[in-house]
C-alpha positions in Angstrom: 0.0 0.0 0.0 1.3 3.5 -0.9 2.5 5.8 1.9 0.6 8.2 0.8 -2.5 7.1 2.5 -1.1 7.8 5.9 -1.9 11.0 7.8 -5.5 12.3 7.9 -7.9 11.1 5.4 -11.4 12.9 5.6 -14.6 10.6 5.4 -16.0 12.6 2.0 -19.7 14.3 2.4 -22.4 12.9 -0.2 -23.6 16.5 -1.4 -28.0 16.3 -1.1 -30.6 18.6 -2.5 -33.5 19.4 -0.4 -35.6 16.5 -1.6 -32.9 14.1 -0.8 -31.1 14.2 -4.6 -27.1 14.4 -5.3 -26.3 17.5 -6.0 -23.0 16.8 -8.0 -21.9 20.3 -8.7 -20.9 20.9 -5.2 -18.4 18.0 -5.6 -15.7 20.7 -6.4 -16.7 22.7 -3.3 -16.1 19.9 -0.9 -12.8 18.9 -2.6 -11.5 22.5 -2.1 -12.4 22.3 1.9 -10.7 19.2 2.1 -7.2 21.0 0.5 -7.7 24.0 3.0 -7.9 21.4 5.8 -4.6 19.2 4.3 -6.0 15.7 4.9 -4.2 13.3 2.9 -7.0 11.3 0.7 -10.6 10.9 0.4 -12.9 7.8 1.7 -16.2 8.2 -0.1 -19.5 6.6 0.2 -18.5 5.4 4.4 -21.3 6.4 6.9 -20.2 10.2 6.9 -21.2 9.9 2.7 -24.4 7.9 3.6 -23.1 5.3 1.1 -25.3 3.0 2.6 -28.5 5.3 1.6 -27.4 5.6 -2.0 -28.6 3.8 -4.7 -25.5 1.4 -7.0 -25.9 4.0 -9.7 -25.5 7.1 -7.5 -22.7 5.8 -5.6 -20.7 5.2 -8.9 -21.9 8.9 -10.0 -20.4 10.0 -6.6 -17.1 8.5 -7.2 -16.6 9.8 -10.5 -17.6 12.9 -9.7 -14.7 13.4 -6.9 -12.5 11.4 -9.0 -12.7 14.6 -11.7 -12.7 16.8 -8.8 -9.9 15.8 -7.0 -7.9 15.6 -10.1 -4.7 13.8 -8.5 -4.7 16.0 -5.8 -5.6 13.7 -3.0 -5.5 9.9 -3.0 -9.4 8.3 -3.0 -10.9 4.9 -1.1 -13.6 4.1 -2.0 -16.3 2.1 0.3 -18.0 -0.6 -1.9 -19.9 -2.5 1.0 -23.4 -3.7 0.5 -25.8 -5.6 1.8 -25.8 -7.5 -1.4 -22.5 -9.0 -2.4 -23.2 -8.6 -5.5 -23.4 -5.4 -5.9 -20.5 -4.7 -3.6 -18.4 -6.8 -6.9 -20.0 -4.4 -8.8 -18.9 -1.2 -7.2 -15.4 -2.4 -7.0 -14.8 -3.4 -10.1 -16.3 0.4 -10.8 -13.9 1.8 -8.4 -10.8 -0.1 -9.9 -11.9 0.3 -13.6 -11.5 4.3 -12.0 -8.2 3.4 -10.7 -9.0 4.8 -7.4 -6.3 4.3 -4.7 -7.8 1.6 -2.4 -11.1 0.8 -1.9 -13.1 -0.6 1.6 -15.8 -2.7 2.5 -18.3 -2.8 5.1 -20.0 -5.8 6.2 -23.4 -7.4 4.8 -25.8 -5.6 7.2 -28.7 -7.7 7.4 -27.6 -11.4 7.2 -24.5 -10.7 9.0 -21.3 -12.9 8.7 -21.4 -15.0 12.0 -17.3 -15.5 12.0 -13.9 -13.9 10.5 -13.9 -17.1 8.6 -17.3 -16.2 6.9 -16.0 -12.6 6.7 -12.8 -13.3 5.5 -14.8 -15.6 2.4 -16.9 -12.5 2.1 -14.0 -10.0 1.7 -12.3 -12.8 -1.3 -15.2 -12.9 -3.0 -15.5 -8.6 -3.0 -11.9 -8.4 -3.7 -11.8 -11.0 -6.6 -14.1 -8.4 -8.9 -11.1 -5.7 -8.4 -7.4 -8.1 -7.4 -4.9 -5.0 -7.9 -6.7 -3.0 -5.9 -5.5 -2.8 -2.1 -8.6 -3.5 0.2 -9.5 -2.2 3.6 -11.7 -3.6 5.7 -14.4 -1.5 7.4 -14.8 -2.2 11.1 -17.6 -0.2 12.6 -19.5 -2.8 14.7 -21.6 0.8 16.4 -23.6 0.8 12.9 -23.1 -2.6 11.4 -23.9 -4.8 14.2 -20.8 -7.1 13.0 -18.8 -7.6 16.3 -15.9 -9.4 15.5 -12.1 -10.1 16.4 -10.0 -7.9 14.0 -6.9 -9.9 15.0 -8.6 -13.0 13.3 -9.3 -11.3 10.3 -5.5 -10.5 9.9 -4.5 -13.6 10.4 -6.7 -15.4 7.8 -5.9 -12.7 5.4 -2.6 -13.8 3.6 -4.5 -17.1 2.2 -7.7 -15.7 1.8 -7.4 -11.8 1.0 -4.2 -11.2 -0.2 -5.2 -7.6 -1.6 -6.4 -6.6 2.2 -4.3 -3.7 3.1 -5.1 -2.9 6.1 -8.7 -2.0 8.7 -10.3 1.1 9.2 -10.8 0.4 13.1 -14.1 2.6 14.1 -14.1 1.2 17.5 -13.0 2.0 20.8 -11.7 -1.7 21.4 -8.4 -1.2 22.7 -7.4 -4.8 23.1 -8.2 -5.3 19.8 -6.8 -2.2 17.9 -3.4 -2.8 19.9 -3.4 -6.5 18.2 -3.5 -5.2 15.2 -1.5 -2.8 14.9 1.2 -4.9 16.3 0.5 -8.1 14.2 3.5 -9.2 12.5 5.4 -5.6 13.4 2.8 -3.4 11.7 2.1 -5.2 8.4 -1.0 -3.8 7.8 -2.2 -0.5 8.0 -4.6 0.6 10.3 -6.7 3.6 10.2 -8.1 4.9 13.2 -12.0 6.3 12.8 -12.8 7.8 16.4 -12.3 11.7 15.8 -13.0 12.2 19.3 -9.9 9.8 20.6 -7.7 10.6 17.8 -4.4 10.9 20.3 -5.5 7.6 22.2 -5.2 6.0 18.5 -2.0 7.1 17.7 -0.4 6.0 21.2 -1.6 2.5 20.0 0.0 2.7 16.9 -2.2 3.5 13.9 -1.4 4.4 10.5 -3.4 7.4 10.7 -7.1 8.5 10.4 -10.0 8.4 9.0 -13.0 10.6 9.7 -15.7 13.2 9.1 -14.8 16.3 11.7 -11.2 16.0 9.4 -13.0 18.0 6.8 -13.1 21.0 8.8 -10.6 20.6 11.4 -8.0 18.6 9.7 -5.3 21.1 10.7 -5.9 20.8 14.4 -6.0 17.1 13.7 -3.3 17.0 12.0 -1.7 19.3 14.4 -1.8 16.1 17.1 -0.2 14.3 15.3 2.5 16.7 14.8 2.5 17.3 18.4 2.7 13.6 19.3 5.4 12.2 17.0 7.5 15.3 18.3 7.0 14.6 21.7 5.3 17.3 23.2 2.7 14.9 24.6 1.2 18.0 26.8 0.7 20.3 23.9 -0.9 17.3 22.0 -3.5 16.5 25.0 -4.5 20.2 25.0 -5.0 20.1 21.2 -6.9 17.0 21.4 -8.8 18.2 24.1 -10.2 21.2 22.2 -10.7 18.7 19.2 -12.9 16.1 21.8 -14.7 19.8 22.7 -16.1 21.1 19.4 -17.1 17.0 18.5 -19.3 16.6 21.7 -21.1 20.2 20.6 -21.4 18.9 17.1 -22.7 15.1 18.7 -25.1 16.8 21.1 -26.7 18.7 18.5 -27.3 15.4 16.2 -24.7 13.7 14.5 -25.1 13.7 11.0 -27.3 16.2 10.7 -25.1 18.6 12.7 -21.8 17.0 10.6 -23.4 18.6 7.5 -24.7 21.1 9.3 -21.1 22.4 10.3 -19.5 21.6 6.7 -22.4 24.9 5.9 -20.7 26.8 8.8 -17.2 26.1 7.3 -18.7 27.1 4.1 -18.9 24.0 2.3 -22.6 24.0 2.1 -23.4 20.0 1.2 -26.9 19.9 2.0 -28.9 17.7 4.3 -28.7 13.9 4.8 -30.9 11.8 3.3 -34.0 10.2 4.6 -34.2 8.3 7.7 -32.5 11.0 8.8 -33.4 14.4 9.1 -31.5 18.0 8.9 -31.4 21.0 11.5 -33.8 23.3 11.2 -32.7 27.0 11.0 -33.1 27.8 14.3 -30.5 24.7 15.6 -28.1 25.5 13.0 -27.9 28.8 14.1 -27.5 27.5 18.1 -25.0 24.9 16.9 -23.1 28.0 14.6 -23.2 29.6 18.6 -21.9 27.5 20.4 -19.4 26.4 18.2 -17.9 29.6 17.7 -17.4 30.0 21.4 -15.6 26.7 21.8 -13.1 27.9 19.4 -14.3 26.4 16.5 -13.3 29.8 13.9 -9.7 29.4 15.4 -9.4 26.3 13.2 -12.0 26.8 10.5 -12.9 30.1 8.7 -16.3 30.1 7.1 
């Protein structure tokens, strides 16, 4: 896997009209944040994208659209998991025919794989429709419901999915994320996906990140890691302290909604997210826009 997707990657926005559509033409607009906020690639259509709310055909339309937009500029994963096996083939043959950088999967949601061995065959049988491509698997038992040992999954991998790369860890399982990033002296990369406990993932030895807040604070983020890998463990806690402040305003004013919510307040307007959920109204983007701004949020991010 190239170095280049080490660092900060930012867990790409799917751009909505207000009836729910894609509204492709802000693609450009979202690329552009990213560059301001010097994350290191793009992971489109993950949970931040709402990949899992977008029809086959609109993913692929996503994909290419930031693949024109981004130009070369940043390095692109692409998330191909589906409920449907089938269709995640489909999406990564897209995604390599595109010659993305990597691409990821997520579990099968519904009928869930019981066992890393039955997520291992799983993985083969996504990564057999793209074999050059590296492959990251998607760990996010919070949403998928798929609680399994990462450490397994490493281990079966060699025999049974020689293109996986490496796990996007979105779990606060310690045990499990040390395992991994120590198994056989680092050989896969792991990203970490907690914004919140970014510093906590580095002192347990991940690659780097991947995440949705790195949109508009990637330069604090990326200013802990900085911190860290010099040394100056104090000045890193206090960074990631302010970083673990603004997240909890945007969390307690309603996830998603308030994630696209603040990309507007950073002036990267992508819209709201699509049915089930729901957007802020004007009245609690204009309490989160408060409350943000007195936590420091404009320190990092000018709208």
């Amino acid at each position: 896997m190239s170095t280049r997707l080490t660092g900060l990657i930012a867990a790409a926005f799917s751009p909505m009209n207000a009836d729910g559509s894609l509204a492709l033409a802000r693609v450009p607009d979202l690329v552009q944040q990213a560059l301001a906020q010097e994350v290191s690639g793009l992971f489109l259509c993950g949970s931040t994208g709402e990949g899992f709310s977008l029809a086959t055909d609109e993913r692929r339309q996503l994909v290419e659209s930031y693949r024109e937009a981004t130009a070369g500029r940043l390095p692109i994963i692409v998330q191909v998991g589906h409920s449907s096996l089938t269709e995640a083939r489909a999406l990564a043959r897209h995604a390599a025919e595109l010659n993305v950088d990597a691409i990821a999967a997520a579990p099968p949601t519904w009928f869930k794989p019981a066992s890393v061995e039955i997520l291992a065959d799983c993985l083969a049988h996504i990564a057999e429709a793209a074999p050059d491509t590296p492959l990251f698997y998607y760990h996010i038992p919070p949403l998928s419901g798929v609680q399994l040992p990462m450490r397994g999954l490493l281990e079966l991998a060699p025999s049974r999915v020689p293109s996986l790369a490496g796990i996007k860890f979105s779990h606060l399982a310690w045990d499990d994320l040390l395992a991994c990033t120590a198994f056989e002296d680092g050989r896969y990369e792991i990203f970490f996906g907690a914004d919140e406990s970014l510093l906590s993932g580095l002192t347990a030895g991940v690659a780097g990140a991947v995440g949705s807040t790195y949109n508009f604070l990637g330069r604090l983020s990326g200013r802990i890691i900085e911190t860290y890998r010099a040394g100056r463990l104090d000045e890193a806690r206090a960074l990631q302290e302010t970083s673990t402040r603004l997240i909890h305003v945007i969390v307690r004013h309603g996830g998603m909604a308030a994630l696209k919510a603040t990309m507007k307040i950073a002036g990267a307007d992508c819209g709201p997210p699509r049915l089930p959920l729901r957007g802020l109204d004007a009245a609690a983007e204009q309490r989160l826009e408060s409350e943000l701004r007195e936590a420091g949020f404009f320190d990092w991010c000018t709208a």
